[in-house]
C-alpha positions as CSV (number, residue, x, y, z in Angstrom):
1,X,-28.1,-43.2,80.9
2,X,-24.9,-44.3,82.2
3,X,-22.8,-45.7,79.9
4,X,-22.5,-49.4,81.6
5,X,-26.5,-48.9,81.1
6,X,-26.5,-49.2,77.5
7,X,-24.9,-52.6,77.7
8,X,-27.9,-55.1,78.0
9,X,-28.2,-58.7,78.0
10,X,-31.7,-60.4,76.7
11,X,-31.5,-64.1,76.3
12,X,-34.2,-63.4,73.2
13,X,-31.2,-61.4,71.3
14,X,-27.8,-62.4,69.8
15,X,-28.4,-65.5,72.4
16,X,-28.2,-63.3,75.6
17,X,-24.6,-62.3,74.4
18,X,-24.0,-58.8,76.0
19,X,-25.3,-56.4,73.1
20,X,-25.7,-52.6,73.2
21,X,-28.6,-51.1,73.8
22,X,-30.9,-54.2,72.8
23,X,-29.5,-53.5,69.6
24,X,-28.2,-56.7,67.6
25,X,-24.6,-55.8,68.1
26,X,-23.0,-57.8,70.5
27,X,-20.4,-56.2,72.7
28,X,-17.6,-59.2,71.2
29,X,-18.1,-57.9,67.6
30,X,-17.3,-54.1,68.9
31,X,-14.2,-55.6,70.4
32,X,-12.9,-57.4,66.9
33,X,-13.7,-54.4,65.2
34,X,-11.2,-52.0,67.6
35,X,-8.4,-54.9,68.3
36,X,-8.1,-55.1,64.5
37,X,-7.8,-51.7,64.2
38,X,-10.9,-49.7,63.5
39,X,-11.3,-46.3,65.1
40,X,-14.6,-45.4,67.0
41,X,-15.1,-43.0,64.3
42,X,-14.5,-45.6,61.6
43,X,-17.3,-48.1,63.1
44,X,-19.8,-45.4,63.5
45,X,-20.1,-44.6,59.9
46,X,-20.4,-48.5,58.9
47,X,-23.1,-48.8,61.9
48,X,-24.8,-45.2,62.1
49,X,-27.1,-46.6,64.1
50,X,-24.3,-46.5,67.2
51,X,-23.5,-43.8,69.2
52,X,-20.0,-42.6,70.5
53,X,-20.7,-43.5,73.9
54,X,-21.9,-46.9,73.0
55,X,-18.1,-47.9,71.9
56,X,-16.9,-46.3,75.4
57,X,-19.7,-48.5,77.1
58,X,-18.2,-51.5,75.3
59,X,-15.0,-50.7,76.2
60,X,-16.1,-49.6,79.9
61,X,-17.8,-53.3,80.1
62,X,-15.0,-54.9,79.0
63,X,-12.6,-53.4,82.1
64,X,-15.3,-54.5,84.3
65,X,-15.3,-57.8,82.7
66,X,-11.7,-58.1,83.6
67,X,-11.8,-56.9,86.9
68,X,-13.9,-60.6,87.9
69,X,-11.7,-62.4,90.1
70,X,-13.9,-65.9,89.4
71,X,-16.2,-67.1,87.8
72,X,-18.4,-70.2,88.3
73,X,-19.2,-72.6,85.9
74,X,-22.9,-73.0,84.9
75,X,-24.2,-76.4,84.3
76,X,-26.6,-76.5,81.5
Protein backbone atom coordinates (compact mmCIF):
# COMPACT_ATOMS: atom_id res chain seq x y z
CA UNK A 1 0.00 0.00 0.00
CA UNK A 2 1.27 3.24 -0.95
CA UNK A 3 1.25 5.63 1.57
CA UNK A 4 -1.21 8.29 -0.25
CA UNK A 5 -3.32 4.89 -0.31
CA UNK A 6 -4.05 4.78 3.29
CA UNK A 7 -5.71 8.20 3.16
CA UNK A 8 -9.39 7.53 2.40
CA UNK A 9 -12.43 9.55 2.13
CA UNK A 10 -16.04 7.80 2.92
CA UNK A 11 -18.81 10.36 3.20
CA UNK A 12 -20.35 7.54 5.91
CA UNK A 13 -17.16 8.46 8.32
CA UNK A 14 -15.91 11.59 10.19
CA UNK A 15 -18.42 13.26 7.34
CA UNK A 16 -16.17 12.26 4.31
CA UNK A 17 -13.32 14.34 6.00
CA UNK A 18 -10.06 12.66 4.72
CA UNK A 19 -9.35 9.96 7.54
CA UNK A 20 -6.63 7.27 7.50
CA UNK A 21 -7.27 4.16 6.63
CA UNK A 22 -11.19 4.26 7.11
CA UNK A 23 -10.19 4.59 10.51
CA UNK A 24 -12.05 7.54 12.55
CA UNK A 25 -9.01 9.72 12.60
CA UNK A 26 -9.36 12.41 10.34
CA UNK A 27 -6.25 13.57 8.55
CA UNK A 28 -6.92 17.46 10.30
CA UNK A 29 -6.70 16.01 13.80
CA UNK A 30 -3.12 14.31 12.82
CA UNK A 31 -2.14 17.79 11.65
CA UNK A 32 -3.12 19.71 15.19
CA UNK A 33 -1.52 17.01 16.91
CA UNK A 34 2.20 17.63 14.97
CA UNK A 35 1.81 21.62 14.59
CA UNK A 36 1.35 21.70 18.34
CA UNK A 37 4.21 19.77 18.85
CA UNK A 38 3.65 16.04 19.17
CA UNK A 39 6.22 13.76 17.67
CA UNK A 40 5.05 10.73 15.47
CA UNK A 41 6.34 8.61 18.14
CA UNK A 42 4.31 10.52 20.81
CA UNK A 43 0.83 10.11 18.79
CA UNK A 44 1.44 6.49 18.18
CA UNK A 45 1.46 5.51 21.72
CA UNK A 46 -1.85 7.65 22.53
CA UNK A 47 -3.41 5.96 19.24
CA UNK A 48 -1.69 2.40 18.94
CA UNK A 49 -3.91 1.67 16.55
CA UNK A 50 -1.75 4.02 13.92
CA UNK A 51 1.07 3.03 12.15
CA UNK A 52 4.32 5.13 11.35
CA UNK A 53 3.60 5.37 7.89
CA UNK A 54 0.04 6.55 8.44
CA UNK A 55 1.57 9.99 9.96
CA UNK A 56 3.94 10.20 6.78
CA UNK A 57 0.70 9.59 4.64
CA UNK A 58 -0.92 12.47 6.44
CA UNK A 59 1.81 14.53 5.99
CA UNK A 60 2.43 13.19 2.24
CA UNK A 61 -1.46 14.27 1.64
CA UNK A 62 -1.05 17.36 3.11
CA UNK A 63 1.88 18.52 0.44
CA UNK A 64 -0.35 17.34 -2.19
CA UNK A 65 -3.07 19.27 -0.73
CA UNK A 66 -0.94 22.31 -1.17
CA UNK A 67 0.29 21.76 -4.36
CA UNK A 68 -3.71 22.52 -5.77
CA UNK A 69 -3.54 25.54 -7.82
CA UNK A 70 -7.64 26.02 -7.56
CA UNK A 71 -10.20 24.84 -6.29
CA UNK A 72 -13.95 25.13 -7.26
CA UNK A 73 -16.55 25.93 -5.09
CA UNK A 74 -19.34 23.23 -4.62
CA UNK A 75 -22.80 24.27 -4.33
CA UNK A 76 -24.71 22.32 -1.82
Amino acid sequence: MSLIERITINPEICHGKPTIRGLRYPVEMILELLSSGMTIDEILVDYQDLEREDILAVLSFAARFCQIKHLEPVSV
